[in-house]
Structures are given as structure tokens and as C-alpha cells.
N, C-alpha and C positions, 0 to 999 in steps of 0.2 A: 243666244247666250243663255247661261244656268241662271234660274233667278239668286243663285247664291253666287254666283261671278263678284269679283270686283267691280266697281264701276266708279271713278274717279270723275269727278264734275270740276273743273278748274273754277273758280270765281264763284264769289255768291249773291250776287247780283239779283234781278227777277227773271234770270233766265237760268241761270242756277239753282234758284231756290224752287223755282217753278220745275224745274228738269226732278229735282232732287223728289218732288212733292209726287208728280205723275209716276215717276220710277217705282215709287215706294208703295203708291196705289198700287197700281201693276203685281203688286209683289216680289221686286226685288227687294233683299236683303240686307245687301251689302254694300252700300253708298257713302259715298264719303264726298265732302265741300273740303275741295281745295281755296282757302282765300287770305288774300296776304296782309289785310288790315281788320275787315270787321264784316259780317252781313249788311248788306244793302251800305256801303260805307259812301261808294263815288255816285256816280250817276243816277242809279237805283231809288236812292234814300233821301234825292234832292229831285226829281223830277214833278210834276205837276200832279201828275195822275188826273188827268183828263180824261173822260170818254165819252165818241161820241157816235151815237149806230148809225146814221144817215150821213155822212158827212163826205163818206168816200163813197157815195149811190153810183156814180158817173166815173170811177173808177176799176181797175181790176181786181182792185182789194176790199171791193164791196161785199162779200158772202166774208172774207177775215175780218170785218170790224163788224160789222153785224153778229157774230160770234162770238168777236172779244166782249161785245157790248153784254150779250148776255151770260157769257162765264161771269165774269166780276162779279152781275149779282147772286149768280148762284155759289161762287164763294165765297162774299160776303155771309154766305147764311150755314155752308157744309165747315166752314173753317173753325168757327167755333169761338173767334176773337174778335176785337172791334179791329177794321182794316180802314175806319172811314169810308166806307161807302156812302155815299148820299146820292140821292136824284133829284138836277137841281134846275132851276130855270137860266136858261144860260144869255147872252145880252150883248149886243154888239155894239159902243158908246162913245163918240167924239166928244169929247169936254172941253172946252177951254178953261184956262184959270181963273179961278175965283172963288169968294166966297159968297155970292149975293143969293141967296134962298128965293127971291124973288124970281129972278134972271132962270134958276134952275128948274122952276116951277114952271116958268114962264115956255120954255125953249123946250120942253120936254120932246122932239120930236119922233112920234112913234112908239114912248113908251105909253103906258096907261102912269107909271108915274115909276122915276128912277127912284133907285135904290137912297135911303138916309145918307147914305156915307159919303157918295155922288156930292163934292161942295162946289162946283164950277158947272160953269152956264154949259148944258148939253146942247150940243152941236144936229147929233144924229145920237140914235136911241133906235132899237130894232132887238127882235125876240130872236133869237138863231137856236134855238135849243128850247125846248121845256122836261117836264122829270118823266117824259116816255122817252125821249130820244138822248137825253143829256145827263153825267154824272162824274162823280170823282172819286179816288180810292187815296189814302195817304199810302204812297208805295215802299218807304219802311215798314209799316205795320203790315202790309200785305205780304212783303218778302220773309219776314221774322214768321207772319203765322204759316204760312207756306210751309218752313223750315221746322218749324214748331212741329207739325202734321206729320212731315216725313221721318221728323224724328221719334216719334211716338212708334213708328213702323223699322225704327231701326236703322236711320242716316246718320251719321255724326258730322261734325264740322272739324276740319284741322286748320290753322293756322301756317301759313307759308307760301312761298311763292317757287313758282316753276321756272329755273333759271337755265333750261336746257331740252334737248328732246333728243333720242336716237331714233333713227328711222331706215327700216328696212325695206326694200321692194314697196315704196311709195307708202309703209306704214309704218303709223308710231310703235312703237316696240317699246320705247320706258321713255320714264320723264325724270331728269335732275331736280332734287329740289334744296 
């Protein structure tokens, strides 16, 4: 494809805005966000934004999270905005209810000592993460700065939803909107 082609992204999600970001790197031109309500509006803009490099060691998606783990930081820093990125110690913790400072002091089991905010008697207490292996991005701000980036290169955002396709010889050919 021409780097000056059209290229239509439906959704602006962080797969969207991430699609929209690497395309613009690249040097395309001509980018357009299709999305029907707002950047990062559903899922995107309310997710966790968890990450963790070890986690999936014993799976096939170990070299992808290992990857992911380290993109984040390094767009936390080429992005140019705050995304919430942090590297944090991460904590695996059984509580019961309560408020006894004593009880939670007492039960700590495993930590070197839980967290203030921690008001009920710990049960189990365990380190599952520290700030090499464990972190979090707020994934609104990371989607916005994404979009931010690739518009600087030349994306825009429209407003609308795709209520249609035609399709020729197993490919899309236009979209209704």
C-alpha cells in the first residue's frame, strides 16, 4: 500500500489508537479513527492496565508479554505525556473483615508488613510481583497519548459508526456509515 493510501481504523480503543500510532510512525499519511462515541470510551478507558513480564513464563505467550512488558515502558517515556506508568510491588492477600490493627499486625503472614490501607486481619500475604517484573499504565491516557502522537503525523479522528459493509470476492470494498 501507498504510504499516502487511505486507511480507515474502525474503533478507537488501544487497538485503534495503537494501530493508528505505529501506522503514522511507519509513515503513513492518511489515517483516519473511525469511532462512535469517544477515544478509549468502552473497555479501553476502564480496564486495569495491569502488566506483568513473568507471568505467562510457562505459556506460549511468554516472548508477547515479555514484550508488552517492555513497550509500556519504553512508551511511557517516547510518548511525551503522563500515561501512569508506574513499577510497582505487586501482592497476593486473603483479609478477613475487620478493623483490629492489632489482628493485622499480628496475621501478617508473609508479608514484611501489609500495606496501611489493609484494615482486616490478613489471612495470607505473598509478594507475586516487585517493580522489575510488575506495573501499570492508566489506559485512557495511554490511548489519548497514542492518538495525540499519531496525530501530530497526521491521523484524524471522526466520529461514527459503521452500519454496513460490501464485500466482493471475500473482500471489503466500502463501508456504510
Amino acid at each position: 500500500m501507498e504510504k499516502n493510501g487511505k486507511i480507515l481504523i474502525v474503533g478507537g480503543g488501544i487497538i485503534g489508537c495503537s494501530t493508528a500510532f505505529y501506522l503514522t510512525q511507519a509513515g503513513y499519511c492518511n489515517v483516519t479513527i473511525l469511532e462512535a462515541v469517544g477515544v478509549a470510551h468502552a473497555a479501553s478507558g476502564r480496564a486495569g492496565g495491569f502488566l506483568a513480564m513473568d507471568w505467562c513464563d510457562s505459556s506460549f505467550t511468554k516472548d508477547l508479554a515479555r514484550k508488552s512488558f517492555q513497550l509500556h515502558e519504553e512508551l511511557a517515556k517516547i510518548l511525551g505525556k503522563d500515561i501512569g506508568y508506574r513499577k510497582m510491588n505487586t501482592l497476593s492477600m486473603s483479609v478477613l473483615d475487620g478493623t483490629d490493627k492489632k489482628s493485622k499486625k499480628k496475621n501478617n503472614k508473609g508479608c514484611i508488613q501489609a500495606p496501611d490501607w489493609v484494615d482486616g486481619n490478613v489471612q495470607h500475604c505473598q509478594e507475586i510481583g516487585n517493580t522489575c517484573t510488575t506495573a501499570q499504565v492508566t489506559p485512557k491516557l495511554l490511548c489519548e497519548a497514542l492518538l495525540d502522537k499519531a496525530k501530530e503525523h497526521g491521523a484524524q479522528v471522526k466520529i461514527g459508526q459503521v452500519v454496513g459493509a460490501e464485500v466482493n470476492n471475500n473482500k471489503v470494498t466500502s463501508l456504510k456509515l
